[in-house]
C-alpha positions as CSV (number, residue, x, y, z in Angstrom):
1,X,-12.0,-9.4,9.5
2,X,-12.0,-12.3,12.1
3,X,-15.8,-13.7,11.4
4,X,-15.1,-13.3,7.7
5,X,-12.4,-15.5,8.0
6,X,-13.8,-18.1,10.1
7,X,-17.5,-18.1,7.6
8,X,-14.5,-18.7,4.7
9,X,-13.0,-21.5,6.6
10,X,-16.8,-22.8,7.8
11,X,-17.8,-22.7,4.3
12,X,-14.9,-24.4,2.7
13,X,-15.5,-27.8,5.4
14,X,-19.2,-27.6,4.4
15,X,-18.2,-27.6,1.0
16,X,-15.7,-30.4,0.9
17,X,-18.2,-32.5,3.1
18,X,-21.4,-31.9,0.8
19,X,-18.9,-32.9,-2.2
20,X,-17.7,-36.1,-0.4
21,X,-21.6,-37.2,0.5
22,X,-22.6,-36.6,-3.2
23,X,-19.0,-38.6,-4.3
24,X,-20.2,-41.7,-2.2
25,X,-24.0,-41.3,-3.1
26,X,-23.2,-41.3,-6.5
27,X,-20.9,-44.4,-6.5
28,X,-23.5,-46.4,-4.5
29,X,-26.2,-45.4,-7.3
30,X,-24.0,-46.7,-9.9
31,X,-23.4,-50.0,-8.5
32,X,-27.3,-50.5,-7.5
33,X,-28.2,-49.4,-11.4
34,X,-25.2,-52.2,-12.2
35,X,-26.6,-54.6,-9.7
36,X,-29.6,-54.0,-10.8
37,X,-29.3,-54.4,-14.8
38,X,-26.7,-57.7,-14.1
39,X,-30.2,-59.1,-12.4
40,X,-32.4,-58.2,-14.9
41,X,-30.3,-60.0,-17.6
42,X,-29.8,-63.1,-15.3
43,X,-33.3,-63.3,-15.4
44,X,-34.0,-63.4,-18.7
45,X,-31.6,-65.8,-19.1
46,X,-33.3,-67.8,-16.7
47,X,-36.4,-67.1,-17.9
48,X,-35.6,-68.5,-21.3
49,X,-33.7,-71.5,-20.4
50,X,-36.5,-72.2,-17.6
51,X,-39.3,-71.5,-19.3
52,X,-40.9,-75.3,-19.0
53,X,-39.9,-75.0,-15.2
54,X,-42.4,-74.5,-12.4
55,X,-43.3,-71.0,-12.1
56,X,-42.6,-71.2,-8.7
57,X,-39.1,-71.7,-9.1
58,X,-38.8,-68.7,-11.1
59,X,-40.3,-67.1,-8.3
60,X,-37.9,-68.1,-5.6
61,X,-35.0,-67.5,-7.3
62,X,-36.3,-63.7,-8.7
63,X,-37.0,-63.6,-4.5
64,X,-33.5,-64.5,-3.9
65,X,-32.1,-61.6,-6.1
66,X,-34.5,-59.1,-4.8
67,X,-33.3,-60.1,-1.3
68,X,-29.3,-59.3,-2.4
69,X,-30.3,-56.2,-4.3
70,X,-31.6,-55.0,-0.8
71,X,-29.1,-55.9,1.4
72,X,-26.3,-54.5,-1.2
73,X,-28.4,-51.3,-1.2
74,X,-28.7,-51.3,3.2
75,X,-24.8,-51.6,3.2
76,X,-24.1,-48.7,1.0
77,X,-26.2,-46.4,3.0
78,X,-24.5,-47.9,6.1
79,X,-21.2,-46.4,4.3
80,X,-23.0,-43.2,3.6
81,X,-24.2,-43.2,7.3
82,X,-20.3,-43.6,8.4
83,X,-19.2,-40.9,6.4
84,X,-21.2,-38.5,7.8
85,X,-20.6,-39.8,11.4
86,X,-16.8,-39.7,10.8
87,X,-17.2,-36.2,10.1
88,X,-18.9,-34.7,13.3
89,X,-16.3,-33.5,15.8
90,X,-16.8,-34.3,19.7
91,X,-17.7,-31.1,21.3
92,X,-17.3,-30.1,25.2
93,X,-20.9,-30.5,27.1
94,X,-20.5,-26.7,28.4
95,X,-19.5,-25.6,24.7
96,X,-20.8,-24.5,21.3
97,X,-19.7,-26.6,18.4
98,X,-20.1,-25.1,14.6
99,X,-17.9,-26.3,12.2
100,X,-14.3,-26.2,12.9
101,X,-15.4,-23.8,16.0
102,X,-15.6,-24.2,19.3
103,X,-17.2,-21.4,21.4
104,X,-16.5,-22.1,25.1
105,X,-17.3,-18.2,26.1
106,X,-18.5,-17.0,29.0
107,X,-19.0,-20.8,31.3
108,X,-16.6,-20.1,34.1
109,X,-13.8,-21.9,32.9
110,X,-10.8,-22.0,35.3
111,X,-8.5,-24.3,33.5
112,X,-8.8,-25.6,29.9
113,X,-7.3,-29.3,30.5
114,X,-11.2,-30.5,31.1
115,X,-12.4,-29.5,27.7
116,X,-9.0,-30.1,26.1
117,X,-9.2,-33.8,26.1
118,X,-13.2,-33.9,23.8
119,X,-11.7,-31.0,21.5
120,X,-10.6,-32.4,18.2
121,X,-7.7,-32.2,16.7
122,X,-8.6,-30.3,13.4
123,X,-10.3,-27.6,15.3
124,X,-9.6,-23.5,13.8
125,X,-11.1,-21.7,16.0
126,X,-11.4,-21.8,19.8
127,X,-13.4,-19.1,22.0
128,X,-12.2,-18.7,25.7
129,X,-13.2,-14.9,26.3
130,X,-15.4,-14.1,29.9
131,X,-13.9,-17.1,32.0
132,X,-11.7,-16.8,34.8
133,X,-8.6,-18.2,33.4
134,X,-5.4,-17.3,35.5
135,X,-2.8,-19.8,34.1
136,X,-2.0,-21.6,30.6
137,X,1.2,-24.1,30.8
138,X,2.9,-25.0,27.5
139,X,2.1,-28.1,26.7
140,X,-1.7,-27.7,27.0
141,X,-2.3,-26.7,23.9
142,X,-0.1,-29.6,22.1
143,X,-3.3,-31.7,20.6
144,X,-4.3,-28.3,18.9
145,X,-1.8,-27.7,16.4
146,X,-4.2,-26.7,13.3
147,X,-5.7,-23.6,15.4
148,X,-5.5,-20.7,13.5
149,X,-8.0,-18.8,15.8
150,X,-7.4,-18.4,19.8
151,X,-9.4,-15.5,22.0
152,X,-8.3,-15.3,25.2
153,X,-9.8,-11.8,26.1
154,X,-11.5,-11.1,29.3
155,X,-9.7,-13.2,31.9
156,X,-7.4,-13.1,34.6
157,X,-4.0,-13.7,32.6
158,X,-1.2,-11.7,34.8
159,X,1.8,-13.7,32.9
160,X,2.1,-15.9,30.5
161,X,5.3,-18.5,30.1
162,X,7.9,-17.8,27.6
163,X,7.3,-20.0,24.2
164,X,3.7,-21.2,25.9
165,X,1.9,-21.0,22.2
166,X,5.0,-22.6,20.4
167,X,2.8,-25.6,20.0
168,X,0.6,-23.4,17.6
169,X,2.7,-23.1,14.4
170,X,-0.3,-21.8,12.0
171,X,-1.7,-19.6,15.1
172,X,-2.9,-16.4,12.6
173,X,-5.0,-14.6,15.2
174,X,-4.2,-14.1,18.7
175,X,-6.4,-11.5,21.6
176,X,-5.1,-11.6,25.1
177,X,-6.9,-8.0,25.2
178,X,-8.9,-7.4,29.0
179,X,-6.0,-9.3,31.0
180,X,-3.6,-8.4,33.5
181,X,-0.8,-8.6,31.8
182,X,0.5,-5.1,32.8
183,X,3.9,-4.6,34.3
184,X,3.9,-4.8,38.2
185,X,6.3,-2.9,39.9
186,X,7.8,-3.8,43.5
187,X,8.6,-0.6,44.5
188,X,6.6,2.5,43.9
189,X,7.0,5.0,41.5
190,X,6.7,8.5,42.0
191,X,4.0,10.3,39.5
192,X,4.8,7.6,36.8
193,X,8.5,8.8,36.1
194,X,9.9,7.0,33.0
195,X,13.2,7.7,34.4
196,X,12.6,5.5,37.5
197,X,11.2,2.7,35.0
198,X,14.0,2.6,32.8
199,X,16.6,2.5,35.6
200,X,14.2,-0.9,37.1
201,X,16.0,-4.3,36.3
202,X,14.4,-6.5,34.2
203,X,13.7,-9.1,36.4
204,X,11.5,-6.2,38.2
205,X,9.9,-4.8,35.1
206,X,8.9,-7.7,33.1
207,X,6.4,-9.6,35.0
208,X,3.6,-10.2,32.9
209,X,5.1,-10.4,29.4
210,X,8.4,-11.7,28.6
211,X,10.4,-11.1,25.0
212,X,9.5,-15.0,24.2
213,X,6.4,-15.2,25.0
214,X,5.4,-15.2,21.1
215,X,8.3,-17.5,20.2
216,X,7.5,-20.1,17.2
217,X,4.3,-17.6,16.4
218,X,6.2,-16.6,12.7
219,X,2.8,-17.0,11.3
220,X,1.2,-14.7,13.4
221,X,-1.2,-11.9,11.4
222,X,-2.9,-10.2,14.1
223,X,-2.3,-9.7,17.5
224,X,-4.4,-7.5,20.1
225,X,-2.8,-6.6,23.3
226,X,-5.2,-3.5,24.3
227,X,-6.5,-2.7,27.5
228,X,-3.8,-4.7,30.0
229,X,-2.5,-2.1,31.8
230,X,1.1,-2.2,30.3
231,X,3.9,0.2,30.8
232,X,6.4,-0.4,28.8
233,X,7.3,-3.5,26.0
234,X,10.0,-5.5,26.9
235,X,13.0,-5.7,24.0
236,X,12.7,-8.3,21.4
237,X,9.1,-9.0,22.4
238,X,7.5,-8.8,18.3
239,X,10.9,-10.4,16.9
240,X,9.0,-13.9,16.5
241,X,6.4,-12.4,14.4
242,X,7.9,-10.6,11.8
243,X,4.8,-11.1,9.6
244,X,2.3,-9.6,12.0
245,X,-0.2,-7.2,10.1
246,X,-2.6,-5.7,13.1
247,X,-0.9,-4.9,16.3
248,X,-3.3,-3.3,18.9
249,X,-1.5,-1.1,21.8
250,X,-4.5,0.9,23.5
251,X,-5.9,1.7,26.5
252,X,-2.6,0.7,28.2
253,X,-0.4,3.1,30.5
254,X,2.4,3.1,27.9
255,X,4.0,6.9,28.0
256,X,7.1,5.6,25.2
257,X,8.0,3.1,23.1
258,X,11.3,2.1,21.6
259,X,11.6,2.4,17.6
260,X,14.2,-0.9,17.9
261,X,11.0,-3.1,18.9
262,X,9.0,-2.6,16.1
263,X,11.8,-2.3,13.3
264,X,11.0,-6.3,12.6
265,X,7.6,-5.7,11.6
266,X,7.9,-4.9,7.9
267,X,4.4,-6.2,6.8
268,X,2.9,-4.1,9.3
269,X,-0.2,-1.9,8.1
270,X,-2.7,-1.3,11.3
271,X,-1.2,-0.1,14.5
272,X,-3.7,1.0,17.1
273,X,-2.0,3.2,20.0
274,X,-5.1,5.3,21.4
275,X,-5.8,5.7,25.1
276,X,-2.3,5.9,26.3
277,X,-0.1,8.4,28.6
278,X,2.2,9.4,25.6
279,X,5.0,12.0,27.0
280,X,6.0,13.4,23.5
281,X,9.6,14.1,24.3
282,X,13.0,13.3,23.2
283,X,12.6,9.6,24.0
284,X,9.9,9.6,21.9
285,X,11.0,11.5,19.0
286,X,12.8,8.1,17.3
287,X,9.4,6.7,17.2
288,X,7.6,9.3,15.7
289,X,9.8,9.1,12.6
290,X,9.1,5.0,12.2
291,X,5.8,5.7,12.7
292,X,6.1,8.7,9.7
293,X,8.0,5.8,7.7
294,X,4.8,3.5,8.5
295,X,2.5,6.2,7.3
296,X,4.9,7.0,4.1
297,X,4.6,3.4,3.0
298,X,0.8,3.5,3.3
299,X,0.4,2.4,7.0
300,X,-2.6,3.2,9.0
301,X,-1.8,4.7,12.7
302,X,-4.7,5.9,14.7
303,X,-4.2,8.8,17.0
304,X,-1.7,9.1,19.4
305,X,-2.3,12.4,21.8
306,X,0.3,13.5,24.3
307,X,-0.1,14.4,27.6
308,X,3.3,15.6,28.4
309,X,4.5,17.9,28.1
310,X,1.7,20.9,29.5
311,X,2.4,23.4,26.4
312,X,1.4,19.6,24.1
313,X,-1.4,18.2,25.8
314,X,-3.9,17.1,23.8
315,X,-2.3,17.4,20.4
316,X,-1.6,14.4,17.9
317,X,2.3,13.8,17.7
318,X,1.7,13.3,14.1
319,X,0.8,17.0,13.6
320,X,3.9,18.1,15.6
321,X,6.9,18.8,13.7
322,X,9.8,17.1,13.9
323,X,11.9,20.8,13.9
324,X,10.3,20.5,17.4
325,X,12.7,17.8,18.6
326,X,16.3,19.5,17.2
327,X,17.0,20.3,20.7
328,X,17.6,16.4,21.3
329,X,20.6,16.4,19.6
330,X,22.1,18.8,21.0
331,X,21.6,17.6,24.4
332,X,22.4,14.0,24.0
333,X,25.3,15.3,22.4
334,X,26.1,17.0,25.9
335,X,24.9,14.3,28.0
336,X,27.7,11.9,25.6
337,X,30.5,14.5,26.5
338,X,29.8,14.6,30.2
339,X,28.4,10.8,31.2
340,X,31.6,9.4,28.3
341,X,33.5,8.2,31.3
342,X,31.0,6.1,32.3
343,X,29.6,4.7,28.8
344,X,31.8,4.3,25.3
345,X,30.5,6.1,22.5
346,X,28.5,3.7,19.8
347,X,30.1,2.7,16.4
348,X,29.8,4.1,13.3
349,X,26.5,3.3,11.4
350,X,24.3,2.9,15.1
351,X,22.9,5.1,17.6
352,X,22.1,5.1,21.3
353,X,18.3,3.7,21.5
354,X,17.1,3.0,25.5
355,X,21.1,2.8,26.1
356,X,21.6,0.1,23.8
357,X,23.2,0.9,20.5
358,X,21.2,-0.2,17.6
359,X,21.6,0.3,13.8
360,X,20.9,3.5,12.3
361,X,18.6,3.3,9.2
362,X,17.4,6.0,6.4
363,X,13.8,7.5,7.3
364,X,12.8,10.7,5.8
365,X,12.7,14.0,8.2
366,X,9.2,14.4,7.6
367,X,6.6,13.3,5.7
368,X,5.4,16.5,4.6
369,X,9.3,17.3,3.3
370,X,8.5,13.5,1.4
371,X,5.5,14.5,0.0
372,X,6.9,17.6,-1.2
373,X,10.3,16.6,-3.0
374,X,8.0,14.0,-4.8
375,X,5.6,17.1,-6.3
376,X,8.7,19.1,-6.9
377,X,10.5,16.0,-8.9
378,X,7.1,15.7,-10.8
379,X,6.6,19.1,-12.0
380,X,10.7,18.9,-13.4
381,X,10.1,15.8,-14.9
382,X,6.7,16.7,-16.2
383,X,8.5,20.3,-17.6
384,X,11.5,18.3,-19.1
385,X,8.6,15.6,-21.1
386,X,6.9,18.6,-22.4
387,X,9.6,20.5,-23.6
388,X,11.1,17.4,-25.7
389,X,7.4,16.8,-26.7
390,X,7.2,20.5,-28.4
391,X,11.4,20.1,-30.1
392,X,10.2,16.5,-31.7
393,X,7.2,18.2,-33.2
394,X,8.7,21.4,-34.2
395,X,11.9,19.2,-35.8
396,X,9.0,17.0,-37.6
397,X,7.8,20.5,-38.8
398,X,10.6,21.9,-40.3
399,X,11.5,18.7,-42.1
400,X,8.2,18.1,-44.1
401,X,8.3,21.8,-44.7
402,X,11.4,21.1,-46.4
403,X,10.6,18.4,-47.8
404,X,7.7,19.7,-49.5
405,X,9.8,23.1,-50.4
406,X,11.9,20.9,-52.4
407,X,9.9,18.6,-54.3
408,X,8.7,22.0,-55.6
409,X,11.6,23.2,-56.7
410,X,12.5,19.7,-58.5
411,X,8.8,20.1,-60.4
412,X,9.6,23.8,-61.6
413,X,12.8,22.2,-63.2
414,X,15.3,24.3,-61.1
415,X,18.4,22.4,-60.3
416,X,19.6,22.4,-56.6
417,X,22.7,22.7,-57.7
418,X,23.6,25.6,-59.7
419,X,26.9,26.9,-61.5
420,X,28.9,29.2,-59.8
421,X,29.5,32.5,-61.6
422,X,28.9,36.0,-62.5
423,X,25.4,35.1,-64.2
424,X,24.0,33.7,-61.1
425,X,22.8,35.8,-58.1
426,X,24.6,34.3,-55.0
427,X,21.4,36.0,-53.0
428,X,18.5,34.0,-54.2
429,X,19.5,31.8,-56.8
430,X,18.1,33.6,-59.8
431,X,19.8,34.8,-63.2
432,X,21.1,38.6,-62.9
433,X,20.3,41.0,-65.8
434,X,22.4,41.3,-69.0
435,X,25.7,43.3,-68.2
436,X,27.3,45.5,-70.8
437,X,29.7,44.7,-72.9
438,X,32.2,46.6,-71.8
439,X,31.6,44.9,-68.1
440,X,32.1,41.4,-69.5
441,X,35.3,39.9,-69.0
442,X,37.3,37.5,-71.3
443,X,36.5,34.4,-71.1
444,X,39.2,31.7,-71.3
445,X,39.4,28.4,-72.8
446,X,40.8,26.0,-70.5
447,X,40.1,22.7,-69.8
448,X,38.8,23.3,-65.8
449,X,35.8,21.8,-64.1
450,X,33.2,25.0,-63.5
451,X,32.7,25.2,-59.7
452,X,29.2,24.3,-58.3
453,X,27.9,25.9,-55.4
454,X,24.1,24.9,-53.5
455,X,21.4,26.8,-54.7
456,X,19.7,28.9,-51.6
457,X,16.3,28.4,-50.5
């Protein structure tokens, strides 16, 4: 992803700087062809009003013309010449210049203030990997404010000043991976004990990296810390680069990490954590569900094995369930009871994170329980669509039928709308046989409206 980046941004100056040489070569051909053609029609001029003059004259003046035509075309190529001098960059003696990249890998560097000084100013990329830097102080990197490209990998880094790339405002990649930037403890620890390293003050614990280290880095994109030895990350260290997209954590000696540090980075997609001590306990267990929520929202994580405790060595914390870690409840619900003389509960809407309260925020119990209320929602909605699918059609049914039932019935000349009496048949609609005589009854003249009733169908 890097070197496709930096053959965009190479090809992009090569681009601008072929279209610049062909803007100035053109231009210079125009005025020569004008030159050239304002000459030529002198000339005739001359010729016609001089044509009784000495031929020789003619000469010497056509001479005289030729000579300006030349030295009009030698100072437009000496513009041309210019341009293209104006755009090749001074480059280091010990370094490799392409473009808007410098390469100065691998030459024994032990301080960057003597190439510094012949590096320009609209420089991209700069290369610093395999040298034997130790040190970096915040104002060396001032002149190169359009860097969007710094590898620092492979030296001798132990710690790095707090807001020392602040000077780098369009900074998008950064690798400090291969340094020493790992936490170094004063005391020792017995077999790695988390609970020894979280009782350490801070001035103890956070040698190497501090939480502003990355300050004024907001367009940060990718950042690769892997393989520095580090224990632990100190609070608020990826706060200043909320738009970071490619985080690398492994081969360090982290054993947990606090969910609170990594709630700023809502763009992030990769997150590399392999080839580290995880201990998949309760302090863990907070993390694991961001890093479900990660993988919910279409994050990549690689794997993250455990190697505590004995009975989880080996396996993926992703493939654990989190029914696993119900017991932590319960026994930080104890451990509040008992230690709540010494430490005040935390409000409402935050829990207890590395024994700082921070605010609590919706995360599904699992992604498999995700995964499954979605299928379950889809076959109710997809049952619901189907069944209001078949009413429509059978209500479209039934109404042609009708439809056409009736038109019938209005071609065969019988009314919808029949007279109510004992000579209809209140069944089907059809006349009833003759009576007898003696079942007739009178019928009386009265001036009354005959009731009407709907024929059936």
């Amino acid at each position: 992803m890097v070197e496709r980046f930096e053959k965009e941004v190479r090809a992009e100056k090569i681009i601008g700087l072929i279209s610049c040489t062909r803007c100035v070569v053109q231009r210079t051909l125009r005025c020569c062809l004008r030159l050239n053609a304002g000459v030529s029609r002198q000339i005739a001029k001359t010729s016609r009003s001089v044509r009784e003059t000495d031929m020789k004259q003619l000469n010497q003046y056509e001479h005289s013309h030729m000579e300006r035509l030349v030295r009009a075309a030698l100072f437009s190529l000496g513009l041309v010449l210019l341009v293209l001098l104006g755009s090749i960059h001074s480059c280091p003696s010990v370094c490799t210049c392409f473009g808007n990249t410098t390469d100065c890998s691998a030459v024994g560097l032990l301080s960057v203030t003597p190439i510094l000084a012949l590096l320009d100013q609209d420089s991209l990329t700069l290369r610093l990997h395999q040298n034997n830097l130790s040190s970096l102080g915040t104002t060396e990197l001032s002149n190169l404010s359009s860097l969007e490209l710094l590898d620092l990998s492979h030296n001798h880094f132990s710690t790095l000043q707090p807001g020392v790339f602040s000077v780098l405002g369009g900074l998008r990649w950064l690798n400090l991976s291969s340094n020493y930037l790992g936490i170094r403890l004063a005391i020792s620890v017995p077999n790695n004990s988390t609970e020894v390293l979280q009782d350490l003050n801070e001035s103890q614990r956070s040698v190497g990296l501090s939480k502003d280290v990355f300050r004024g880095l907001w367009r940060l994109r990718g950042l690769d810390l892997s393989h520095n030895g580090l224990l632990l990350l100190p609070k608020g260290l990826l706060d200043a680069v909320p738009r970071l997209n490619w985080l690398s954590l492994a081969g360090n000696q982290l054993v947990t990490l606090d969910r609170a540090t990594f709630e700023p980075l809502m763009g992030l997609q990769h997150l590399q954590l392999a080839g580290n001590p995880w201990e998949c306990d309760c302090k863990l267990r907070d993390f694991k569900h961001w890093m479900e929520w990660l993988i919910y929202r279409d994050g990549q994580v690689d794997a993250m094995q455990c190697s505590h405790p004995g009975d989880l060595k080996g396996r993926d914390i992703r493939s654990i369930p989190a029914e696993m870690f119900s017991y932590c409840s319960q026994s930080q619900t104890k451990e509040g009871v008992s230690g709540y003389g010494t430490r005040p509960p935390c409000p409402p809407g935050r829990i207890i994170s590395n024994e700082e309260c921070v605010r609590q925020r919706y995360r599904p119990a699992s992604v498999r329980r995700a995964h499954g209320t979605q299928i379950v929602a889809g076959v109710i909605c997809g049952t619901v669509c189907v069944m209001m699918v078949v009413a429509a059609t059978y209500g479209c049914v039934y109404a042609s039928l009708m439809a056409r039932y009736q038109r019938e019935i209005k071609n065969r000349g019988q009314p919808l709308m029949a007279e109510s009496g004992p000579e209809t048949d209140l069944e089907d609609g059809q006349m009833s046989p003759p009576s007898s005589p003696q079942d007739k009854a009178p019928k009386e003249t009265c001036d009354i409206v005959h009731g009407y009733r709907i024929s059936s169908f």
